[in-house]
N, C-alpha and C positions, 0 to 999 in steps of 0.2 A: 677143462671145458665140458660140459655137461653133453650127454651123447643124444642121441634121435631116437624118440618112440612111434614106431605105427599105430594105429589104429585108433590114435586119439578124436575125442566129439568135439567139436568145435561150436565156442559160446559166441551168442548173438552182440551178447554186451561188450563184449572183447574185437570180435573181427569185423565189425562195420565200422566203414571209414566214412568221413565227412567226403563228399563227391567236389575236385576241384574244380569251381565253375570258372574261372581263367582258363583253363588249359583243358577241358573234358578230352576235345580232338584226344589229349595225347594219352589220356587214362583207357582208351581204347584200345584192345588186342595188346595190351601190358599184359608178359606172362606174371599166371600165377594171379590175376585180378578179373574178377568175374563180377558184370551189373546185376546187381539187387533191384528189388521194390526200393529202399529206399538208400542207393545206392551202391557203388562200388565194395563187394569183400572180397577179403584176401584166401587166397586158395596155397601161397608159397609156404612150402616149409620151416622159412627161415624164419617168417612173422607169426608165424603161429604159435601161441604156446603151450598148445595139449600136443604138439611134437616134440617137446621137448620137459626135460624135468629140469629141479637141483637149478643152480646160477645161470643157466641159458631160459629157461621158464620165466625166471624174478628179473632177468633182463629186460628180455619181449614185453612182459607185462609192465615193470617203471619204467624203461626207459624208451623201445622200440615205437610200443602202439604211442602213447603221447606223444612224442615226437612226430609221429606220422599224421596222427591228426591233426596238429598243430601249423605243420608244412604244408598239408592240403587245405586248411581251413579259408576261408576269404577273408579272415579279419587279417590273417597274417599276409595274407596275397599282397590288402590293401597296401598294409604296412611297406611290403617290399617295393613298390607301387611308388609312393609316396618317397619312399628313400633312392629309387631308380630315380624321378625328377631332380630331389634336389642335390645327389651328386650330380647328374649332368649342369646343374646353375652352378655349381660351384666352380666343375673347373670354369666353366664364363667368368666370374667374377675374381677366380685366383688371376685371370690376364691380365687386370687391371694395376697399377702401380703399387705396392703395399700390402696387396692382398692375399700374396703368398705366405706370406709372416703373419698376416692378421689373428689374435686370438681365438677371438669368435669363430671363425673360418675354419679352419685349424683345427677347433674342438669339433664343430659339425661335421667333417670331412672324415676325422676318428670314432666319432658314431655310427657316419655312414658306413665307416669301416668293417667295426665290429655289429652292425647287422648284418652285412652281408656275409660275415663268418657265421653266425648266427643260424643264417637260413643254411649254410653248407653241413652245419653242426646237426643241424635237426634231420636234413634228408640222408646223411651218411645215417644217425641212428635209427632215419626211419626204414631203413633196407633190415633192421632186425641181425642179425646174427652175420649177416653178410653184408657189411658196409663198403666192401668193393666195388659192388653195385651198381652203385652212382657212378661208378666211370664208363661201366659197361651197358649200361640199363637204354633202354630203348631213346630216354632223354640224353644220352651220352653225349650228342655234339655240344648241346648247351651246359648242359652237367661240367664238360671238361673245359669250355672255354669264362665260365666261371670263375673256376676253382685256378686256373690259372693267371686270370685276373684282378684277383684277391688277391693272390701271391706276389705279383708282381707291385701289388700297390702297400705289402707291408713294409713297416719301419726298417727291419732287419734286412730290405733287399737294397744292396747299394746300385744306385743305378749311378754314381759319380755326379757331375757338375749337369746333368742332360734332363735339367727340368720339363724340356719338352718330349721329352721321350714320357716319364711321367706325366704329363697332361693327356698325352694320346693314353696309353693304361686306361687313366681315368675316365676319358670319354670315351672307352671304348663300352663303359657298364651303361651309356644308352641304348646299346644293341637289345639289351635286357628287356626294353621298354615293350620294342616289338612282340617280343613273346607274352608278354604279360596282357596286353591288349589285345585280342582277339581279329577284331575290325582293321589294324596295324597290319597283323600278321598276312588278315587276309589279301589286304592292297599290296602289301611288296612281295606275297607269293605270288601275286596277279603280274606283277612286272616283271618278276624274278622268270616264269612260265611266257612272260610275252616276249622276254628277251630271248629265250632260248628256241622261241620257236619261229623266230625269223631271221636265225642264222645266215641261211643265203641272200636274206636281202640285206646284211653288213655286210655277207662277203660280194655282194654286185654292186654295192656304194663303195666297197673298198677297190674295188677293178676300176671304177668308173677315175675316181679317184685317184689312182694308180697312174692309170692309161694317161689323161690330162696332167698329172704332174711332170709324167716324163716328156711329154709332146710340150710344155708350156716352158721346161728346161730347154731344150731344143733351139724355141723358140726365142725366148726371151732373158734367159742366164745374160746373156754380155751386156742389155741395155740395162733390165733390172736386178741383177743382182741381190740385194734387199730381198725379195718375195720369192725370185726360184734361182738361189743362187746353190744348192742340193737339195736331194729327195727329201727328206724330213721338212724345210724349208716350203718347199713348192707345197708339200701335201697339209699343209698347218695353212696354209694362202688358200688352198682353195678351200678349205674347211671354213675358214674366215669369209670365204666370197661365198658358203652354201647356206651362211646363215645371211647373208645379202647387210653385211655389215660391209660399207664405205669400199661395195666392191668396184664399183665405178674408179675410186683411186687406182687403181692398181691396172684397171685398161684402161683408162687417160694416160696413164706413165707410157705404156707400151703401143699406144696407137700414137701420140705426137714426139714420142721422146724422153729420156727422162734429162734433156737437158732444154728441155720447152715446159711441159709439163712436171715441174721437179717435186712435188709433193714433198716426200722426205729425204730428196737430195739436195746436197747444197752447191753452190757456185764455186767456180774457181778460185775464187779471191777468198772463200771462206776455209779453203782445203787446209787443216792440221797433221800433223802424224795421227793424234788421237782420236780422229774422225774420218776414216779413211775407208768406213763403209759404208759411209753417203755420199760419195767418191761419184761422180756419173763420168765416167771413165769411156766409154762406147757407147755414146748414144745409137739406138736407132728407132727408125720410124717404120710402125707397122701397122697401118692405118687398116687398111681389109684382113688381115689375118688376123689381128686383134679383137675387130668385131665380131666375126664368126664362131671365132672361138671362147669369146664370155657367152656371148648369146645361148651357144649351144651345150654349154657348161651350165650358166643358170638355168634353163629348162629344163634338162636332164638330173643335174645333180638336188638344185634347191625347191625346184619346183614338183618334181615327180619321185626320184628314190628318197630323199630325204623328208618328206611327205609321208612319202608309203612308210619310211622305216615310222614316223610318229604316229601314224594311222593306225598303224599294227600294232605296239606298243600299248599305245592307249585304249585301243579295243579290248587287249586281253585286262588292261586296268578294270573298265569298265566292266565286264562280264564278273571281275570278281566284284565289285563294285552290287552288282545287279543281284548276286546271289546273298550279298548282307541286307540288300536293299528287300528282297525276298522274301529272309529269316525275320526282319521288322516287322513288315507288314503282317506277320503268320502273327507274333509274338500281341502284332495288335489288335487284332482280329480276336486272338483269344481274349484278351483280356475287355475286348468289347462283349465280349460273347458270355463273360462271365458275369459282366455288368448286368445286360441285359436279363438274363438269367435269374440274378438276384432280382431285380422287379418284378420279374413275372411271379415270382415266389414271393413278395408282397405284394403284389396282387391276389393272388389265391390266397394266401393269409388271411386279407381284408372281407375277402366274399366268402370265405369260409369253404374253401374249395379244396380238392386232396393232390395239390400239385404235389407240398413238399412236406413230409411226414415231421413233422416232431416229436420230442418224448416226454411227455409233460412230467412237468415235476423236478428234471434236472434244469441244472443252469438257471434258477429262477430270481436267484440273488445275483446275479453279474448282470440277467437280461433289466433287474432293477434298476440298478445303475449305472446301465448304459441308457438308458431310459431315460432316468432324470438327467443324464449329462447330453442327451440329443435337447430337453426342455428347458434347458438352462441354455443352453445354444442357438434355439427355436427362439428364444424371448430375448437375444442379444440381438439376432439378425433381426429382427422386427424393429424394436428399438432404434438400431441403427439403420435402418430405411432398407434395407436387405427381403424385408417381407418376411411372409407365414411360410418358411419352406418347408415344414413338417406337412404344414396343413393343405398345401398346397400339391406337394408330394403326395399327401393322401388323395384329395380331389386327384389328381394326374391321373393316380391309377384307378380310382374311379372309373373315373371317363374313358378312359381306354378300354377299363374292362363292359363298359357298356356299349360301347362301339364296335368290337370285337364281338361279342354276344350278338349285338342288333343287327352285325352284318353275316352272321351265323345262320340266326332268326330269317333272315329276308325282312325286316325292319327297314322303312323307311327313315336314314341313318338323316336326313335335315330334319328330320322334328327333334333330333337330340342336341341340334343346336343351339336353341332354345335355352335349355335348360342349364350354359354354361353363362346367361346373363344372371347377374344375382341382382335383389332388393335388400335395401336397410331399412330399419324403421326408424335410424336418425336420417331427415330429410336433407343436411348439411353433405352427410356420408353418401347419400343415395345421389345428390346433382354433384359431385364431385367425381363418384361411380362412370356417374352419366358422361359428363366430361371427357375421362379418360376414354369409354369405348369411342368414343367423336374422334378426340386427338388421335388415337391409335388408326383409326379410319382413315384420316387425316394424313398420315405419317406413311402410311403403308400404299395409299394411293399414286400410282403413276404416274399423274398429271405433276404432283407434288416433288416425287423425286426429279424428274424431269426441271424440273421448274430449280431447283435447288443446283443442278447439275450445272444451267445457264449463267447462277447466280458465283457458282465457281469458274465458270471461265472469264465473268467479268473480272472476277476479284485477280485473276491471275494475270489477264491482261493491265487492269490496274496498277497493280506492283510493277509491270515492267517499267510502264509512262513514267511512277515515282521516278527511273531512276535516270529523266531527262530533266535540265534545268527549268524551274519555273511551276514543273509539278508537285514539287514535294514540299512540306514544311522545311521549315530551319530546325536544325538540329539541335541546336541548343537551344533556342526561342519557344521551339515547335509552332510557331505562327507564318504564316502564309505571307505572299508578298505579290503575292499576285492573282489574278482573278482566277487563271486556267489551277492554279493551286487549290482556290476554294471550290472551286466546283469538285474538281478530284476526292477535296478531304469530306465534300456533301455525302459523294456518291459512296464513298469508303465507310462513312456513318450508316450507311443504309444498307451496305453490304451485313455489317457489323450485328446490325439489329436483326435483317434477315437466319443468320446465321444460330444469332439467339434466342429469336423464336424456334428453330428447328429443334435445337437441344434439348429448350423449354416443354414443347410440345411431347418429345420423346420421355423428358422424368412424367407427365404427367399421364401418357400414357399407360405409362407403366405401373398407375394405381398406387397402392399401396408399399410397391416399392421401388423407389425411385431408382435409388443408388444401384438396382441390378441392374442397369441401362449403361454402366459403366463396366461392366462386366464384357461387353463388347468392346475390343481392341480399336474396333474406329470411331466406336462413342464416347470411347475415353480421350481418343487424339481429336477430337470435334471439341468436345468440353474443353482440353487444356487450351485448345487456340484462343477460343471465344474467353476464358479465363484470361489468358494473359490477354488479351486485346485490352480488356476490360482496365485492366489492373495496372499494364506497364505505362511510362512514360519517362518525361525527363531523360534521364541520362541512358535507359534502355529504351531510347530511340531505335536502335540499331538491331537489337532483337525484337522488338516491337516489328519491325518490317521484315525480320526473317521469319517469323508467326506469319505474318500477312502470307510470305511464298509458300510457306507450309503447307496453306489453304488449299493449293493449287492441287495437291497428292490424293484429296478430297477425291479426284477425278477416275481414279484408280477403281473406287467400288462402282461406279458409275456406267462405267465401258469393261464388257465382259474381257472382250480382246487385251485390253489393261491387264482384268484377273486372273489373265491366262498367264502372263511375264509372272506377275508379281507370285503366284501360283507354283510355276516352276521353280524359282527363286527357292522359294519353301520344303517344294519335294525337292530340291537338289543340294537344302542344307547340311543335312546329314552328313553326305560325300563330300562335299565340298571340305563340309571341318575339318574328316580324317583326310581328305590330302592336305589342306592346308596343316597339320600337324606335321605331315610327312615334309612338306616343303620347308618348314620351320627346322624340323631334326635337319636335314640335308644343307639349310642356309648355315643351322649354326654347326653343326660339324665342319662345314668347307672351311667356315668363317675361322675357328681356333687352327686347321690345318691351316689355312692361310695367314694367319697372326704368326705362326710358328717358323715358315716358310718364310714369307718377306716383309716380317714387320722393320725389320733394321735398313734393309732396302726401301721399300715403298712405305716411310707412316703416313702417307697421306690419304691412303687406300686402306690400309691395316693397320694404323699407331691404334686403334680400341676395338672391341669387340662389335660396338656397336657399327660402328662406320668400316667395318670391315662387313657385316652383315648388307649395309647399305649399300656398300660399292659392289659384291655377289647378286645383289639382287639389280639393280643396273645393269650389269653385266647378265642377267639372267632375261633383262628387255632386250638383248641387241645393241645398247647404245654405247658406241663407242669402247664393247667390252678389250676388243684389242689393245687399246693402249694402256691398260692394265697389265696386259699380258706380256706384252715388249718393253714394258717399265723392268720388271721383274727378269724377263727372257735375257736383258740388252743392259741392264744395271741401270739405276738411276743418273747416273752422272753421263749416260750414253741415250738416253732414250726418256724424255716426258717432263723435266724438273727444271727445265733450262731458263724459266720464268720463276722460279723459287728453287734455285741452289743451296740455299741454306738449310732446307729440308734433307738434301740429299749430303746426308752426314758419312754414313756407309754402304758406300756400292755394292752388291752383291749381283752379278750375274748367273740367272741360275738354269739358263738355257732350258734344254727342252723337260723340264721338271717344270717351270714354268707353263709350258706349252701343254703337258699331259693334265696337268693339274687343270687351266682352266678347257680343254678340249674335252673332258670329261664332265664339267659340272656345269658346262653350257647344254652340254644331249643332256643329263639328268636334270638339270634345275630349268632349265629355259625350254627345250624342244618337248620333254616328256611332260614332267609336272603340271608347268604353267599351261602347257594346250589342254592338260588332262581336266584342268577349271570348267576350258571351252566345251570340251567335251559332254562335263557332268550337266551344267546348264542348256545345252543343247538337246540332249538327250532325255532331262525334264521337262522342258520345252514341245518335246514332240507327245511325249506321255499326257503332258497337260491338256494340249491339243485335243489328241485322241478320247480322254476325256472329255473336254466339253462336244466334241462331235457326235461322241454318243449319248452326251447327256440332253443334243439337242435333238438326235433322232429321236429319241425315248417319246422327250415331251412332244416331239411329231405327231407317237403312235399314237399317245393318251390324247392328243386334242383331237387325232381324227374317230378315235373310239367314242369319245366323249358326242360327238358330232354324230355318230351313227347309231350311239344309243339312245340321242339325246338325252343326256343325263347334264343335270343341275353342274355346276362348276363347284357350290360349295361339297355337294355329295362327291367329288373326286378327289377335294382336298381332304376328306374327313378320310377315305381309303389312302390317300398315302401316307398321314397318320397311321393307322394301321399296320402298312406295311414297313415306314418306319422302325414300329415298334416290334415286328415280329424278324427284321432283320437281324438278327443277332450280333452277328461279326462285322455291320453294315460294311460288306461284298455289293451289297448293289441289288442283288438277287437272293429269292430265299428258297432254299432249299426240303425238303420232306420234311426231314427234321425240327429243323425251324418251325414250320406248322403244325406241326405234330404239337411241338412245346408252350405254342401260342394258345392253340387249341384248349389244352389240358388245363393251362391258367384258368380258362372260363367253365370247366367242368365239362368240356366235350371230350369225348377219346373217338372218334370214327376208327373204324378198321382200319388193317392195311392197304385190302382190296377199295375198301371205298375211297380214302385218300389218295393212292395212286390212280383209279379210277376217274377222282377230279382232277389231279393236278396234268392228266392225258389229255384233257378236253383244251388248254389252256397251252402246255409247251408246245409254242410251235414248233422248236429248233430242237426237241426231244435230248435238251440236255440233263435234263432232272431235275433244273434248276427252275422257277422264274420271274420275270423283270416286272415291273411295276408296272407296266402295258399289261403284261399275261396276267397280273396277278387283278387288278382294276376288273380286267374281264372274265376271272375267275370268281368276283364278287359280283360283277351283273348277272351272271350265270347263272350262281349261287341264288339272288336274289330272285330274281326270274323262276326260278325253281322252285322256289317257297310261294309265290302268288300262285304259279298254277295248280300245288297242290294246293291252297287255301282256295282257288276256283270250282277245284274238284269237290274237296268237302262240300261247299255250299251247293252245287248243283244233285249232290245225293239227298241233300235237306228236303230239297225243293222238292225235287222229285216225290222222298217221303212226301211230305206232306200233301200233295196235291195226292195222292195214290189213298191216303186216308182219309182227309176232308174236301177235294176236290175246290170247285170254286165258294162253297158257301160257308168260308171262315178265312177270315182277316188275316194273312201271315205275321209270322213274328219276325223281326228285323235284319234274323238271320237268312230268312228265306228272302224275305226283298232287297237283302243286298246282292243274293245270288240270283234273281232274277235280272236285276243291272251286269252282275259280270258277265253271265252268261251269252249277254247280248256282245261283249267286247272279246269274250275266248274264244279262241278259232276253233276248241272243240265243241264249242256250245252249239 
């Protein structure tokens, strides 16, 4: 082995590694690994190979470094990624009848095999000279349960006749999944962190819990037997009553008897040897001490500690929840910020302005033919009714940069309104023109949405009367048979028509390009209704009238309070998925341990994969999850099958395995998860809220600004344009910076002094930020500013001139305009 040199230089092309973006977290405070500009290099001995000469050098170099990059790369992440899922589907689909022998199967399950050697083969070489490494290295916990993973799942390992022992192995490489997905990692470190920090409130459910099992033994052991006939017993009964599952059975038994009330006891006359623990053997009647004591059990144990423990849990979900929710929003922001960026840099392009330097001469063949391949793409979108978006693009920033200039200037920004109506000198082109700005008028008027709004709650009330006799067509006929019919299917015509007028209205609006108007999510679900109205009949009668109720959802953009639900919905999809991911790992993990457990006992609940998933998530509503559990607990031939015997082939009782099994993936899958849904929408919900409540103070400020400046309404729309576009990261607020950048697009650079100077007159709340109110009257300021020094000038004219020619010469236009201001300036 080749020995260790000091003092070696270490090359750039050699020691930079690909940075792995799955896993960064863990490439941090990795000895021996230090961040770069562009990325992670390595600092260890062992990877190095100017530490070394002779076959330890020609190692690091073929085999160490490639390997190491190859292990961190993302293509190969993905790859592993992809081979994590579909092992975990396979062991699913090996449960099914056949599919363990299957060829196909069988070959994919030996690929996934040797990937996963693969990637163990790369990261042992990628430790360099020290391949031990990997079991010791900061990744060790995952590192080692791996590599033992792998092992247990080769050909050469005999595990004997214990196929299920082999399926758990297998599913165990979805643990993998979690490390590899980031968002994954971060929700079950959130649970993982929630659970351990509300120890005392398990251990005060567990007392509570405790205490009543043994007080309910006491009490109730000789009559019920069945529910607290020992400690394990009683404490699985009141777990069962804290999730308020069919707890009423169990104080009916013990308040009238269990030979009055006999639920799951049977009568005398039914008594067998082999049924001899539904036996009501001593009945008794505990009618006040039975009430007192569920009562005081439900309040305490299901309604308050077991509350608190899901409260707590799903808090700390949430908080992790909140900080991915966080890293998003950053991540969007930038990349709005970058967006933005870019136009303002064509903008300054366009006017010839020195926002962003180029270096002429380079790149002048690529910028050729990205050129002609924007102009060949320009003249498709046209074509296909998409419009001139090049040209259009251009115009945009146009106009912006004149707007931003004119409101610089102190320019009277409505006379530049003007100038966004255009003429053709084909007169066919120009009243079509004309048209469109009408319809758009039209379209965008309040009276009109209003009006459309009414024409949606008839249509919705309509559809319901359909679905009374005498209203609706014959379905196979589609002919009327009665008068109250024709009248409906009048008004349904006219609904129909109204509806296509709106669409109509809105392509035509839209000028020259229709088809963007579908580019909107609820123009496009407007059009496909009024399409298929148009279109269905005959035999999709029946979707023809589910298009009718569709209409009704129409109501949604209509009613803010609506877009508030629908709103949260959307910010709360993100979370939602990754739990629902997690709820999905969790159903299908339970589900194969459950297959595994008592598919030979229970197939009614576990004979497939599938319907084992179904009966967990059932069981994860509350409903009736017990008698699952005492199928299993009690054996089928004892307990649930007594109306289908022929199912229950082999009894298997498998007592409190039963019991831990499901007492545990009712708290994870029912109490934690599924409330953790309630949580994530709820918690959107109030964000959305909070949003529209400040989006409605805002527009407060600006209407009362607008009112005190009296300023035009169009002139406030043309500033939030503006502001708009000078919001970068649209945060809502724009910051120094931002203006600074806005600025420079148009060829202004103000100081720092002077720009801080403005933006002091303006933040009321002196955050450095500000809001479309500060910013509106940062431009009336602005504006204000610029007439009275144009006041000023012209009152110095005057002055001259009257000091040189006095009254006996005619002023020039300049001087009698500023005879008029001067009458109106409060310095004059």
């Amino acid at each position: 082995m080749a020995g260790a040199q000091g003092g070696g230089t270490q090359s750039e092309d050699v020691l930079q590694f690909p940075k792995d973006s799955s896993n960064s977290e863990d490439n941090e405070g990795d000895a021996g690994v230090l961040e770069g500009e562009e990325g992670p290099f390595v600092t260890d001995k062992y990877i190095l190979p100017d530490e070394w000469s002779g076959l330890g050098r020609m190692y690091i170099l073929s085999v160490g470094i490639p390997a190491r990059n190859i292990a961190l790369s993302d293509t190969f992440n993905g790859i592993i990624l992809v081979a994590i899922i579909i092992a975990g589907l396979l062991v699913g689909i090996q449960t099914y009848a056949g599919m363990e022998t299957n060829t196909v199967v069988v070959t994919i399950d030996n690929v996934i095999l040797v990937t996963f050697c693969v990637e163990i083969t790369l990261k042992m070489c990628g430790e360099g000279l020290a391949p031990w490494r990997y079991f010791t290295s900061k990744e060790w916990r995952w590192n080692n349960f791996d590599f033992i993973i792998v092992m247990l799942c080769m050909p050469f390992v005999d595990l004997g006749n214990s196929i299920a022992l082999l399926r758990l192995f297998r599913l165990m490489r979805l643990a993998k999944l979690v490390r590899k997905v980031p968002q994954l990692q971060m929700i079950i470190m959130g649970l993982v962190g929630g659970l351990s920090s509300i120890g005392y409130i398990l251990l005060l459910l567990f007392l509570v819990f405790y205490l009543f099992a043994i007080a309910g033994i006491y009490a109730f052991r000789e009559n019920d037997p069945w529910h607290y006939g020992d400690l394990w017993t009683a404490l699985l009964t009141l777990f069962r009553a804290s999730t308020l599952e069919d707890w009423t059975d169990i104080m009916y038994i013990n308040m009238f008897g269990c030979d009055t009330y006999m639920n799951i006891y049977i009568s005398d006359e039914a008594r067998q040897p082999d049924n001899r623990e539904y036996w009501c053997t001593f009945p008794q009647e505990k009618y006040w001490l039975t009430q007192i004591y569920f009562l005081f059990f439900i309040i305490i144990s299901a309604l308050v500690m077991l509350s608190l423990f899901v409260g707590a849990v799903t808090m700390s979900m949430t908080e992790s929840m909140d900080e991915m929710k966080k890293e998003d929003e950053e991540k969007n922001k930038a990349k709005m910020k970058a967006k933005q960026l870019k136009k303002l840099a064509e903008s300054s392009s366009v006017r010839g302005g020195g926002f962003e330097k180029s270096n002429s001469g380079v790149g002048k063949d690529s910028a050729s033919v990205r050129s002609s391949r924007r102009s060949s793409t320009n003249t498709l979108s046209i074509i296909v009714g998409l419009g001139d978006v090049e040209g259009e693009k251009i115009a945009e920033t146009s106009r912006m940069q004149k707007l931003m200039l004119g409101a610089w200037e102190g320019i009277d920004l409505t006379t530049l309104m003007n100038e966004d109506l255009k003429t053709f000198e084909n007169p066919i082109r120009n009243a079509y023109y004309k048209a469109a700005m009408k319809s758009k008028t039209v379209v965008e008027d309040e009276r009109f949405v209003n009006f459309i709004t009414l024409v949606i709650v008839a249509a919705g009330a309509l559809v319901g009367l359909q679905t009374y006799d005498g209203y609706a067509e014959d379905e196979i006929t589609l002919k009327c048979e009665t008068g109250r019919c024709e009248v409906v299917k009048l008004i349904d015509f006219v609904i129909l028509l109204i509806f296509t007028a709106e669409i109509l209205l809105k392509f035509i609006a839209a000028d020259s390009a229709p088809l963007r108007v579908l580019k909107d999510a609820w123009n496009a679900f407007d059009f496909l209704i009024v399409l298929g109205s148009w279109t269905l009949g005959g035999g999709m009668i029946t979707m023809l009238r589910l298009l009718r109720l569709l209409r009704v959802l129409k109501l949604v953009k209509a009613f803010p309070q609506l877009q508030v639900i629908v709103s949260a919905l959307m910010m709360g999809m993100a979370s939602i998925g990754y739990i629902g991911v997690i709820l999905m790992l969790v159903f299908y993990v339970f589900a194969i341990i459950g297959m595994i457990l008592f598919k030979d006992n229970d197939p009614w609940h576990f004979g497939t994969l599938h319907i084992a998933m179904l009966s967990l998530f059932r069981a994860s509503t509350f409903e009736d999850w017990t008698d699952i559990m005492y199928i299993n607990m009690n054996g089928c031939d004892q307990y649930g099958y007594s109306e289908m015997p022929d199912l229950c082939t082999t009894p298997v009782a498998l007592g409190w395995v039963s019991g831990m099994f499901f007492v545990i993936f009712v708290i994870i899958g029912g109490l934690v998860l599924l409330t953790l849904f309630i949580g994530v929408v709820s918690t959107s919900m109030d964000e959305a809220q909070a949003a529209q409540k400040e989006e409605q103070e805002m527009e407060q400020k600006v209407k009362d600004l607008q009112e005190e400046k009296n300023v035009d309404p169009s002139e406030i729309e043309l500033y939030r344009q503006i502001f708009s576009m000078l919001d970068l990261d649209g945060g809502g607020t724009i910051e120094e910076e931002e203006l600074r950048v806005g600025l420079q697009s148009i060829g202004k650079n103000p100081s720092d002094n002077e720009l801080a100077a403005m933006l002091k007159q303006v933040d009321e709340d002196e955050s450095g930020e500000i809001d479309l109110a500060e910013f509106i009257s940062f431009m009336l300021n602005l504006k204000q500013g610029r007439e009275d020094t144009n006041v000023d000038d012209k009152v110095k004219a005057r002055d001259e001139w009257e000091r040189k020619y006095g009254n006996s010469h005619s002023p020039p236009p300049v001087v009698k305009g500023a005879l008029s201001a001067v009458k109106i300036h409060p310095s004059g």
